[in-house]
C-alpha positions as CSV (number, residue, x, y, z in Angstrom):
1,X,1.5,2.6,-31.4
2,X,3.4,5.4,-33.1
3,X,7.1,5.1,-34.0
4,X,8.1,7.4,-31.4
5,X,5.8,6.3,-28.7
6,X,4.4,8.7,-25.4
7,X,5.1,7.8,-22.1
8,X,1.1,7.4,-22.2
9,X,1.3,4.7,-25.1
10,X,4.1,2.7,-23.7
11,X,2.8,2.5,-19.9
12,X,-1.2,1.0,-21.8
13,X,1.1,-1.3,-24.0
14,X,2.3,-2.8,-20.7
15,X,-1.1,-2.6,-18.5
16,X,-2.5,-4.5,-21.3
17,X,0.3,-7.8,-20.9
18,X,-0.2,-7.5,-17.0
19,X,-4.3,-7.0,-17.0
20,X,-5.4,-7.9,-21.1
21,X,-7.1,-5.2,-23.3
22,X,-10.3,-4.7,-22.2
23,X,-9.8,-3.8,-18.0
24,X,-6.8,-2.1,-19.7
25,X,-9.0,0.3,-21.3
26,X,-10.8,0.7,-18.2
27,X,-8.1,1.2,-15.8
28,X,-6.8,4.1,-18.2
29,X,-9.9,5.6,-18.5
30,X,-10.0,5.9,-14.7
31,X,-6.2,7.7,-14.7
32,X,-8.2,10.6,-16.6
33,X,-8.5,12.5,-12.6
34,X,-10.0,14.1,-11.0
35,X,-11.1,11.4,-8.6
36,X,-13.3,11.6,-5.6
37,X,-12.2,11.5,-2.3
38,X,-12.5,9.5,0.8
39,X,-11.6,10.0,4.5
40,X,-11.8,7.5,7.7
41,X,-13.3,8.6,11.0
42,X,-10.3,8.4,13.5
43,X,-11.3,6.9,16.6
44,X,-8.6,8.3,18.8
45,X,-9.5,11.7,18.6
46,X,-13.2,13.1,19.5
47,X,-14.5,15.7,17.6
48,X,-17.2,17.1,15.1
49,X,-16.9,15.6,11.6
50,X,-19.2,17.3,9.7
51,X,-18.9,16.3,6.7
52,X,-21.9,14.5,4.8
53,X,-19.8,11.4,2.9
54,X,-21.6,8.1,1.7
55,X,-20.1,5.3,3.4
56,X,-17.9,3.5,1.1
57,X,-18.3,-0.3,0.6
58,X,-15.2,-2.4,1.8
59,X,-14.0,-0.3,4.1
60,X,-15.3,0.2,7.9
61,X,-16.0,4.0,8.8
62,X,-14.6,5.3,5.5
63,X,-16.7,8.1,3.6
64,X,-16.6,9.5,-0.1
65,X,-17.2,12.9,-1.5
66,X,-17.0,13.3,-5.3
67,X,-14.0,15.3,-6.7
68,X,-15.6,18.6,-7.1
69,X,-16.0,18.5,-2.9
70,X,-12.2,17.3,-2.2
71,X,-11.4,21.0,-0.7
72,X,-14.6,19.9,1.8
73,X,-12.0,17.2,3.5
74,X,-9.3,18.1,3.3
75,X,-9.2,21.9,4.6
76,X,-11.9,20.9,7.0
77,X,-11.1,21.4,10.8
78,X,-12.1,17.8,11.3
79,X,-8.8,17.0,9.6
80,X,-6.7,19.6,10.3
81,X,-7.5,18.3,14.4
82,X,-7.2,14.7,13.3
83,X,-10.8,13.6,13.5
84,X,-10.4,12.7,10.0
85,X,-8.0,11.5,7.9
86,X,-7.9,11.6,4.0
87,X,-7.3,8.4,2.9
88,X,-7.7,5.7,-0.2
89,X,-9.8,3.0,0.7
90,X,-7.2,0.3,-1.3
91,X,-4.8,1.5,1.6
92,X,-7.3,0.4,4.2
93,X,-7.3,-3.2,2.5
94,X,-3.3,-3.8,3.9
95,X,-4.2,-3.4,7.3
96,X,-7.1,-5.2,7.6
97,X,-5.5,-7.5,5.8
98,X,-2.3,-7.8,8.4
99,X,-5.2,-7.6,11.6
100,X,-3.0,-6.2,14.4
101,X,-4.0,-7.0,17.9
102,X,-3.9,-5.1,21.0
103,X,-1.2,-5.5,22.8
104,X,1.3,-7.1,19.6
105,X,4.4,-5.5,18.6
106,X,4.2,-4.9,14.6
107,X,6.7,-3.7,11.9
108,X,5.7,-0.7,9.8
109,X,8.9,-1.0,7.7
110,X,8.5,2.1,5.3
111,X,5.5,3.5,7.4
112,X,5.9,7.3,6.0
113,X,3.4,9.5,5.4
114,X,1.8,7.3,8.7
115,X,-1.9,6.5,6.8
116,X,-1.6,2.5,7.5
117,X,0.1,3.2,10.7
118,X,-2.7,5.0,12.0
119,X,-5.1,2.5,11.0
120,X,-2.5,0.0,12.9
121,X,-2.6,2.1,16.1
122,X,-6.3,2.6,15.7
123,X,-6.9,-1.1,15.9
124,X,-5.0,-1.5,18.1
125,X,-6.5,1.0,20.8
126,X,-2.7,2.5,21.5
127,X,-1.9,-0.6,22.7
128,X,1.2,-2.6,22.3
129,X,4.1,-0.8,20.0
130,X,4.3,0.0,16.5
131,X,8.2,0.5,15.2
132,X,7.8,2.8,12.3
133,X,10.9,3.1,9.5
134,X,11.3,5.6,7.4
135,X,14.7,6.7,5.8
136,X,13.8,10.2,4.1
137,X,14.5,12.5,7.1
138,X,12.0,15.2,5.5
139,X,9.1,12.5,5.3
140,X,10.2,11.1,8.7
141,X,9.4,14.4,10.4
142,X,6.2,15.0,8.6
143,X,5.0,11.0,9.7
144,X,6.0,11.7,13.6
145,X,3.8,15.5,13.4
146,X,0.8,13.3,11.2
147,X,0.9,10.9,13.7
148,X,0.8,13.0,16.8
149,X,-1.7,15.2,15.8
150,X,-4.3,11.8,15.0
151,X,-3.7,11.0,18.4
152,X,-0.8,8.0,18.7
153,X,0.8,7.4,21.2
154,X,2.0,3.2,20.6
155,X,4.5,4.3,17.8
156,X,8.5,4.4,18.3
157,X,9.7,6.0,15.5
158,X,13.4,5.2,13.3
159,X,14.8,7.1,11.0
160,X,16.8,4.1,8.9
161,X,16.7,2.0,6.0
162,X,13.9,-0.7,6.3
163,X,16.6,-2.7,4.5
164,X,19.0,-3.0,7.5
165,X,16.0,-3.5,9.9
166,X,15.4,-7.4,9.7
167,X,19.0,-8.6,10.8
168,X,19.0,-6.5,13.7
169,X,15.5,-7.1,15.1
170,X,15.9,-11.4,13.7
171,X,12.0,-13.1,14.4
172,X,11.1,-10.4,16.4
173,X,7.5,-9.0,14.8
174,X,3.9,-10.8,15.3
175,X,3.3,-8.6,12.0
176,X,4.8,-6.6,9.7
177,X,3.7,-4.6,7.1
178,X,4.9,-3.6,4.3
179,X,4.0,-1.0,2.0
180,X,7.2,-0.5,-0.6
181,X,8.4,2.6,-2.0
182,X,7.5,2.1,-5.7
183,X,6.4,3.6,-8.9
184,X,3.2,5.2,-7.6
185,X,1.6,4.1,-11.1
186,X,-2.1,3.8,-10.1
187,X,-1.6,7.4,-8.8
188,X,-0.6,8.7,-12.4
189,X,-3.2,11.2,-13.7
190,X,-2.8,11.8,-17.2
191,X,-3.6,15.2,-17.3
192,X,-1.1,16.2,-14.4
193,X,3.0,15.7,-16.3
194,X,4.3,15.9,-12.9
195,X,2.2,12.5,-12.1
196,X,4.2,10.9,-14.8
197,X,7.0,12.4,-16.3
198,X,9.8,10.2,-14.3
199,X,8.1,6.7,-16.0
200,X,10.0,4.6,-17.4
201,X,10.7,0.7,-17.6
202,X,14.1,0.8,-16.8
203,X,13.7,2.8,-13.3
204,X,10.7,0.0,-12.5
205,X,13.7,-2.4,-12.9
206,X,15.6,0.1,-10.1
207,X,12.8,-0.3,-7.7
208,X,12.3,-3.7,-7.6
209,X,15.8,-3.9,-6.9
210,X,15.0,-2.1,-3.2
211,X,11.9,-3.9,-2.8
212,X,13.9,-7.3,-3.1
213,X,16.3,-6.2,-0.3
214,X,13.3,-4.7,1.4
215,X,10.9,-8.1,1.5
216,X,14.1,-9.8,2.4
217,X,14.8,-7.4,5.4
218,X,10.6,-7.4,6.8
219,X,10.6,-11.6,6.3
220,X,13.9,-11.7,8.6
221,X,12.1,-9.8,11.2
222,X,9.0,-12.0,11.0
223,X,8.0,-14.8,14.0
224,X,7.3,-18.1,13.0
225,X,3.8,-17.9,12.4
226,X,3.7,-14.4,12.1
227,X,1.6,-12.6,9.4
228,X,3.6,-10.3,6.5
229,X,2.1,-7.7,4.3
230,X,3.6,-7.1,1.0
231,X,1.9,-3.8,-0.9
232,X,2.8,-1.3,-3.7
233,X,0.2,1.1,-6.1
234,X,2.3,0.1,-8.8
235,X,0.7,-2.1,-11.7
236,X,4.2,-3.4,-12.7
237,X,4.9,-7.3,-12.0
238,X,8.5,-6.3,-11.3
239,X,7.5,-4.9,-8.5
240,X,5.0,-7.0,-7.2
241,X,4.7,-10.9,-8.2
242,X,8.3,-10.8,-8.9
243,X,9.1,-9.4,-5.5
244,X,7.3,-11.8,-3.6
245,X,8.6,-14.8,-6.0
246,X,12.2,-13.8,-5.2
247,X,11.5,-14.2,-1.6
248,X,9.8,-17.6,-2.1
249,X,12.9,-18.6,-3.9
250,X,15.3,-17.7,-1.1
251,X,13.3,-18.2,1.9
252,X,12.0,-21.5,2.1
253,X,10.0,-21.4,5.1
254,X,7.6,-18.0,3.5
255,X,4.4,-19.2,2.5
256,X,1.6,-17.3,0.5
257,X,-1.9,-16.9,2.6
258,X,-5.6,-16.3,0.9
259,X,-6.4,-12.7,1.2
260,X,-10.2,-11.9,1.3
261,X,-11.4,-8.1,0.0
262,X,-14.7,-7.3,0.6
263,X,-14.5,-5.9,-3.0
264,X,-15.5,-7.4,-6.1
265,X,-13.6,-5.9,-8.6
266,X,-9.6,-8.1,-8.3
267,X,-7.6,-10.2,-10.4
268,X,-5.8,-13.0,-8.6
269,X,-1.9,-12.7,-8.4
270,X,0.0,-13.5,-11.7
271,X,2.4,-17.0,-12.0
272,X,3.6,-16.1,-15.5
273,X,5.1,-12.9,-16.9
274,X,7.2,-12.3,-19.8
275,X,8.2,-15.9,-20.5
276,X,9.1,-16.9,-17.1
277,X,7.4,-19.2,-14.6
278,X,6.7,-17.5,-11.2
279,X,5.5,-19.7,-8.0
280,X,2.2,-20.9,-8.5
281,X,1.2,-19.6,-5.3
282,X,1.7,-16.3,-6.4
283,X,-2.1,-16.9,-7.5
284,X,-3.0,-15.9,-3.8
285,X,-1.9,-12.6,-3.9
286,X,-4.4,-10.0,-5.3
287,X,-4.5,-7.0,-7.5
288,X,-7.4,-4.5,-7.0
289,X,-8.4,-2.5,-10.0
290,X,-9.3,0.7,-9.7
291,X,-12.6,2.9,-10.6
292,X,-13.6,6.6,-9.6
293,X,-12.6,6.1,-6.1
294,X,-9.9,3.2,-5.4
295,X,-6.4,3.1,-6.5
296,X,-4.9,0.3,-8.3
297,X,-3.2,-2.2,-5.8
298,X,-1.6,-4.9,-4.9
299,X,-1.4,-6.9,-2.1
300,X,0.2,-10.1,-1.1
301,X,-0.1,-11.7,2.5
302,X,2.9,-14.1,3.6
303,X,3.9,-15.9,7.0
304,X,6.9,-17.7,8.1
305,X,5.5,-21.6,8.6
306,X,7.1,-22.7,12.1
């Protein structure tokens, strides 16, 4: 590494503690975009798809096009009506992972733009109720229009900080997911400055800040026995492992779950970073690595034992 090192150099000298050389050099070759694209069939709207995708493995009525078709999707009518929605098939992982029922009342705690919570509702057949937070106003507006046009119609919608949510609604939630505002690292591209140009270490250490207050708020609004969703597309252990150990720490009654990916490229969660001891159960949790097609992500599933 150079005296003066890039943003580039620093970010691989830390993918390479969390994920060791070698799937380092890998994961940063795949941050070279462009990357194909994938898109779900919606099942609340009827309509024409026409689009010709491969199905993509791991994720149920999900299709690919390579890169140099993205413009295919995603000016296509199918989307533009809702037939379709662009999507990344790690996002898909979360919600399958959290199983919503028909007729449940779930959590979305920082739902914006609305992909997982149409994948909720879809599951859910528009049954039940979906409370979706979102405290940007401009990105709160864009969720409700997303959402309407895909065709869901068992979401209530707040405009407030997901952080002030669990007090109010105490044990409330069968499920709640939640997908935290965070660095967006598995999204940089390092031929696109605008993808990257904000990194740094110390505003990872900001985040994780929110994301503490954030896990605290969705576990308060969790039923005993109830099933919790922790997410990011960040790589960072600040943001992940060490988000979900500060909750095991305060909350005694959270417990980690086994979460099973039909997908054979993961690393199990990590209990060590940077000299300190994490809970050992963090080992549950699971970090999907990322290739041509799926982000890098992480995902940890919790409950509240009864």
């Amino acid at each position: 590494m150079s005296s003066n090192p890039s943003i580039e150099e620093l970010f691989v000298a830390r993918l390479n503690e969390i994920v060791g050389e070698r799937r380092a050099r890998a994961i940063h070759q795949t941050m070279r975009g462009p990357k194909d694209q994938a898109y779900w069939v919606n099942p609340l709207i009827a309509g024409e798809v026409g689009l010709a995708g491969e199905p993509v493995v791991g994720a149920q009525d999900c299709y690919m096009l390579p890169a140099s078709r993205r413009s295919e999707i995603t000016e296509s009518l199918a989307a533009t009506r809702g037939v379709v929605y662009p999507i990344n098939p790690s996002s898909m992982v979360a919600v399958k992972s959290l199983a919503p029922q028909m007729g449940e009342e779930v959590l979305d705690l920082a739902a914006a733009p609305g992909g997982k919570t149409l994948l909720m509702a879809a599951a859910m057949n528009n049954s039940g109720r979906i409370a979706a937070v979102e405290p940007i106003k401009s990105r709160f507006h864009r969720m409700r229009a997303n959402l309407k046009r895909c065709g869901v119609t068992n979401v209530e919608f707040y405009l407030a900080d997901g952080r002030a949510v669990g007090r109010k609604v105490a044990q409330r939630f069968g499920r709640v997911l939640l997908d935290a505002p965070c660095s967006s690292e598995a999204r940089i591209d390092w031929n696109e400055e605008g993808t990257f140009k904000h990194w740094k270490t110390r505003k990872i250490k900001e985040t994780s800040r929110k994301q503490r207050s954030l896990i605290r708020s969705a576990f308060a609004a969790l039923q005993p026995g109830g099933l919790l969703v922790y997410c990011t597309c960040a790589y960072a252990p600040e943001e992940n492992e060490c988000v979900v150990d500060h909750l095991l720490r305060c909350e005694p009654s959270a417990e980690v779950l086994d979460v099973v990916v039909d997908r054979d490229e993961t690393l199990t969660g990590l209990t060590h970073w940077h000299g300190r001891a994490l809970d050992p159960r963090l080992e549950k949790a699971l970090r999907i690595l990322p290739d041509r097609l799926w982000d890098g992500f992480f995902l940890c599933l919790l409950t509240r034992v009864a």
